[in-house]
C-alpha positions in Angstrom: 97.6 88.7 83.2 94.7 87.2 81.8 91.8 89.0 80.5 87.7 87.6 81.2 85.0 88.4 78.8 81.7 87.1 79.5 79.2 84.8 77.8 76.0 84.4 78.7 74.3 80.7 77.4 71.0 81.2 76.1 71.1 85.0 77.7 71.0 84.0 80.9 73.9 86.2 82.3 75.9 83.2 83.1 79.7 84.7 83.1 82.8 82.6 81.7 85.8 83.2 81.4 87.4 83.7 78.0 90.7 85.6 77.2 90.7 88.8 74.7 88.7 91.3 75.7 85.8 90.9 73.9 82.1 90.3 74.5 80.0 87.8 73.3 77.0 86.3 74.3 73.5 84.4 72.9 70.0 86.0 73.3 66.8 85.6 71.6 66.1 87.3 68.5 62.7 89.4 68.6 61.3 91.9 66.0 61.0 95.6 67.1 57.7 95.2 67.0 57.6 92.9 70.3 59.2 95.5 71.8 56.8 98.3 74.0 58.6 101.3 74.3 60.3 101.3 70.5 61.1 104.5 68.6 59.4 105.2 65.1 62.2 105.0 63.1 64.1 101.7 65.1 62.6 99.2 62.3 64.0 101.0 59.5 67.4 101.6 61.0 71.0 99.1 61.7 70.7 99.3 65.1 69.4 96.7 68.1 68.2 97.0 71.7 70.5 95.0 74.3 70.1 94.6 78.3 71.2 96.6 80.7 73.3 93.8 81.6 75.1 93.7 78.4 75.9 97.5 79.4 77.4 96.6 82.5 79.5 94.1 81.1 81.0 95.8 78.3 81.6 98.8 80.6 84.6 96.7 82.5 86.2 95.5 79.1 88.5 97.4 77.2 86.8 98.0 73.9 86.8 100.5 71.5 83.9 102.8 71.0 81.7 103.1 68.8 80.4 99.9 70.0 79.5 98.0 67.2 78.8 94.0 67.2 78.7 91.4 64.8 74.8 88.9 64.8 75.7 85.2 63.7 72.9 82.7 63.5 74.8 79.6 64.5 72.2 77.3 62.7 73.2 78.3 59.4 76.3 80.9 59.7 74.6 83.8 58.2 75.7 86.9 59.9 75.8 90.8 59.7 77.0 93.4 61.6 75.4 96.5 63.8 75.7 99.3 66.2 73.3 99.5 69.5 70.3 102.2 70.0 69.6 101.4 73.4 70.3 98.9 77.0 66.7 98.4 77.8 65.4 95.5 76.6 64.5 92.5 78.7 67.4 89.9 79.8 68.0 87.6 77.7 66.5 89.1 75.0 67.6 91.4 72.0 65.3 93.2 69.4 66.4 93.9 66.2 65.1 95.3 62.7 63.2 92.9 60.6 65.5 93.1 57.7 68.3 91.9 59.9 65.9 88.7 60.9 65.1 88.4 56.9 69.3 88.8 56.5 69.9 86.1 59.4 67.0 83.6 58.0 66.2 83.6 61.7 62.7 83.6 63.3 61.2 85.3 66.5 62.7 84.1 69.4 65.4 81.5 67.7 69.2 82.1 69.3 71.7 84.4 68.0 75.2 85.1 69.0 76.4 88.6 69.5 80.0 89.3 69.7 81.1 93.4 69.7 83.9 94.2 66.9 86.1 97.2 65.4 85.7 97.8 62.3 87.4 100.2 59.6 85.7 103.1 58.6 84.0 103.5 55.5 85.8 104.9 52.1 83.4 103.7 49.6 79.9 101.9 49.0 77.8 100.9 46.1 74.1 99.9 46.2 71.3 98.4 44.5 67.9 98.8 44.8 65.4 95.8 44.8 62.9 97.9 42.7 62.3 100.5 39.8 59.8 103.1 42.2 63.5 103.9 43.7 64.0 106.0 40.6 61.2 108.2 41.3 62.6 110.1 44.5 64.1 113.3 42.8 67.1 113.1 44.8 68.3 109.1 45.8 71.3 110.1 47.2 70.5 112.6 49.5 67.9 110.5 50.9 70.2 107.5 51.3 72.5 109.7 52.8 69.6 111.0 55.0 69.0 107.6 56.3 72.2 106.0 56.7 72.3 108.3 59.9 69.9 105.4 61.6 72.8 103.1 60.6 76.3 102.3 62.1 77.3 99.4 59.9 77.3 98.0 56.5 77.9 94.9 55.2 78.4 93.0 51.8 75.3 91.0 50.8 73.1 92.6 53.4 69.5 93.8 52.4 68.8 96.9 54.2 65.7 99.2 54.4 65.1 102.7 54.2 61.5 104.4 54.5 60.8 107.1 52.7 57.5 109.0 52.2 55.6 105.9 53.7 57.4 103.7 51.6 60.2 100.9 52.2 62.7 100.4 49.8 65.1 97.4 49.8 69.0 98.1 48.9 71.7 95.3 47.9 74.9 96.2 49.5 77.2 95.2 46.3 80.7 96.7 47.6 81.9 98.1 50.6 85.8 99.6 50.9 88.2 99.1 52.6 86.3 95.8 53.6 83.6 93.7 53.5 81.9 95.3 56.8 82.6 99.0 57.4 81.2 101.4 60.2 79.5 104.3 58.4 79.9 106.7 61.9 81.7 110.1 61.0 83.2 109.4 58.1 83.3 110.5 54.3 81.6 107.7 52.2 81.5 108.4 48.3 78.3 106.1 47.0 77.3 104.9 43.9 74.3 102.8 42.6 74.0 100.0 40.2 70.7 100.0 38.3 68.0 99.0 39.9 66.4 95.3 39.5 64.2 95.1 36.6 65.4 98.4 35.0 65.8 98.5 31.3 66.9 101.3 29.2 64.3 103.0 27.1 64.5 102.3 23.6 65.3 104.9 20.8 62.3 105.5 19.2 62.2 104.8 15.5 62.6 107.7 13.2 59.3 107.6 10.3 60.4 107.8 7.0 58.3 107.5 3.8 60.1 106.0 0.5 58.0 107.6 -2.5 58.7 105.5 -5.8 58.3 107.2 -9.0 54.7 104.8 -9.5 52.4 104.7 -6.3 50.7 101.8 -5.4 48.1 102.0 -8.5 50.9 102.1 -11.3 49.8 106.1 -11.8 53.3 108.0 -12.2 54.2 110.4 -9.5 55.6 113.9 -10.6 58.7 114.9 -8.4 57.4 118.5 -7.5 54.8 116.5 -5.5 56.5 115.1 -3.2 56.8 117.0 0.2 59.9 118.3 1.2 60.9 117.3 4.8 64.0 119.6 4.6 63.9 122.1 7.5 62.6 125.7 5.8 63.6 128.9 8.6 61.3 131.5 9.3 58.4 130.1 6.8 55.6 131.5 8.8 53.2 134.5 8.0 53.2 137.4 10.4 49.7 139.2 11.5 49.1 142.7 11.5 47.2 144.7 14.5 45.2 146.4 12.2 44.0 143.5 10.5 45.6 144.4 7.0 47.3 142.0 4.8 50.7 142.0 3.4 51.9 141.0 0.3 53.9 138.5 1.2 56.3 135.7 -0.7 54.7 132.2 -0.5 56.8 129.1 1.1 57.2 127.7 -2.6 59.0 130.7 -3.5 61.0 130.9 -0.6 62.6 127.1 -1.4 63.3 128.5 -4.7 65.6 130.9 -3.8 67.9 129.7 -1.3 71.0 131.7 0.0 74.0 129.6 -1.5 76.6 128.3 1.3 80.5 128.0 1.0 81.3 130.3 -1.7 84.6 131.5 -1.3 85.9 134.9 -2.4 87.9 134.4 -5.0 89.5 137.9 -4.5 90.5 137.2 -1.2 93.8 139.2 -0.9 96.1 138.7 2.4 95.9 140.8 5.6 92.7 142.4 3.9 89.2 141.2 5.6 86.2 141.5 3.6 82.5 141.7 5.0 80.1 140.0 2.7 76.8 141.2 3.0 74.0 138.5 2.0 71.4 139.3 -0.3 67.9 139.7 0.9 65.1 137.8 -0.8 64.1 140.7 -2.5 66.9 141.4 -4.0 67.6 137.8 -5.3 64.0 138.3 -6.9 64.7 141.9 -8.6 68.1 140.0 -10.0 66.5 137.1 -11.6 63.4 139.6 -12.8 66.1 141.9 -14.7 68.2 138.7 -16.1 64.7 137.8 -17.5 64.3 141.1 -19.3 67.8 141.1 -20.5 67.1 137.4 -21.5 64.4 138.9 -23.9 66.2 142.0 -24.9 66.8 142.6 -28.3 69.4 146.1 -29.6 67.8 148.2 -31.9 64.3 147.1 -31.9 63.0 150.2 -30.9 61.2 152.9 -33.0 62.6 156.2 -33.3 60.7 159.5 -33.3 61.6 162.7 -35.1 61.7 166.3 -33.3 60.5 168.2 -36.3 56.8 166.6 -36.8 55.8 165.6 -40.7 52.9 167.7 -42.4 50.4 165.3 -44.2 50.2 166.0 -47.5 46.9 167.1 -49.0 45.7 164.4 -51.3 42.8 166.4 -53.6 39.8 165.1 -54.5 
């Protein structure tokens, strides 16, 4: 038993016989533009516009559905792959997305061949965009996910278009698995994205750090306590009252004086036994250093003494 597929020369429904089950046939290219009764979102989608013809044919061969078809431009071999919106174009014609022209390097109305294929269901897929602005939608890949549903096919190399808010973005297929053209119908696609062109990562910005010298620039000598201390200081504010009153309260300088000393370890440390060490307040650390001043200028016995039974001054006559 031999099998007939048809092929139409120049899209002129001219049948001829060819074994394998599979349709192919040549029509002029047109933009969706050029067609009259288009749908909004046709010229940002992977799909084309066929015949009714082409219908009629592929209806009495025994193809597998989705029907998807592979676009060759015979006059330089560029090809790509896609699925079908509609039967209701002209015969002999077939209307396409623009980025499918751009992918073909074909022009309006030059001859393409279009052949119907099966192809393997998509596992994996890795884009690039053509520009930076892609990195301004919030959310990239639920949008791409949002308009892959105008698309049946992808294919290595390709250039497709999305629209988004008004604007077109251009996306480099890089990799597709398990092959080099996948159909993207009902199937679970993890996707990843390469950096867009012209991206460069931002640049760690340079830390400012001032070198004091013991002379400044005039020769005069600089006294250590003067230069500023950069060291992080907690809780160095002053608090307001609502009644408008001030407090006494411990300047910043006096605060970097007394610093709560880190990583002492308790020498008395005994096992099984947990001790709580409570730190000293500020206050305290001041009354400590206050008394080992005093006891710094504390000398025994230098006091006077007094005497409970009082002296009587003696009378010195005149």
């Amino acid at each position: 038993r031999r099998d007939m597929i048809c092929i139409c020369n120049g899209g002129l429904g001219l049948p001829n016989p060819l074994v394998g089950g599979t349709f192919q046939d040549t029509f002029k290219c047109y933009s969706m533009v050029f067609f009259i009764n288009t749908k909004e979102d046709a010229e940002h989608g992977g799909k084309i516009i066929l015949p009714p013809s082409a219908l009629e044919r592929l209806a009495r061969l025994n193809i597998s559905y989705p029907m998807l078809f592979k676009l060759t431009n015979d006059r330089n071999s560029l090809h790509t792959h896609c699925g079908v919106l509609e039967f209701s174009a002209e015969e002999g014609r077939v209307y396409v997305p623009r980025w499918m022209l751009e992918q073909l390097a074909a022009q309006d109305g030059e001859l393409i061949q279009v052949r119907n294929v099966s192809l393997p269901l998509a596992t994996y897929s890795k884009f690039q965009p053509q520009s930076v602005d892609f990195l301004d939608i919030t959310n990239p890949k639920a949008v791409l996910e949002l308009k892959l549903r105008l698309f049946a096919c992808l294919t290595k190399g390709d250039i497709i278009k999305i629209n988004y808010n008004e604007k077109n973005y251009e996306m480099l297929v890089l990799e597709t698995k398990p092959k080099e053209a996948v159909t993207i119908i009902e199937c679970d696609m993890k996707v990843d994205f390469a950096p867009p062109v012209g991206y460069r990562e931002p640049e760690p910005e340079a830390m400012e750090t001032t070198d004091y010298d013991e002379k400044d620039s005039k020769g005069t000598t600089i006294d250590p306590s003067q230069i500023p201390n950069k060291e992080f200081q907690a809780f160095t504010g002053q608090g307001q009252r609502l009644d408008g009153k001030t407090k006494n309260l411990i300047s910043p300088d006096t605060q970097q004086q007394h610093k709560r000393e880190r990583g002492i370890p308790n020498y008395n440390y005994k096992k099984g036994k947990i001790t709580f060490m409570k730190a000293k307040t500020l206050k305290a650390l001041l009354k400590e250093e206050a008394m080992e001043e005093t006891e710094a200028e504390f000398t025994a016995f230098s006091g006077s003494g007094q005497k409970l039974k009082p002296t009587k001054r003696k009378h010195n006559p005149r």
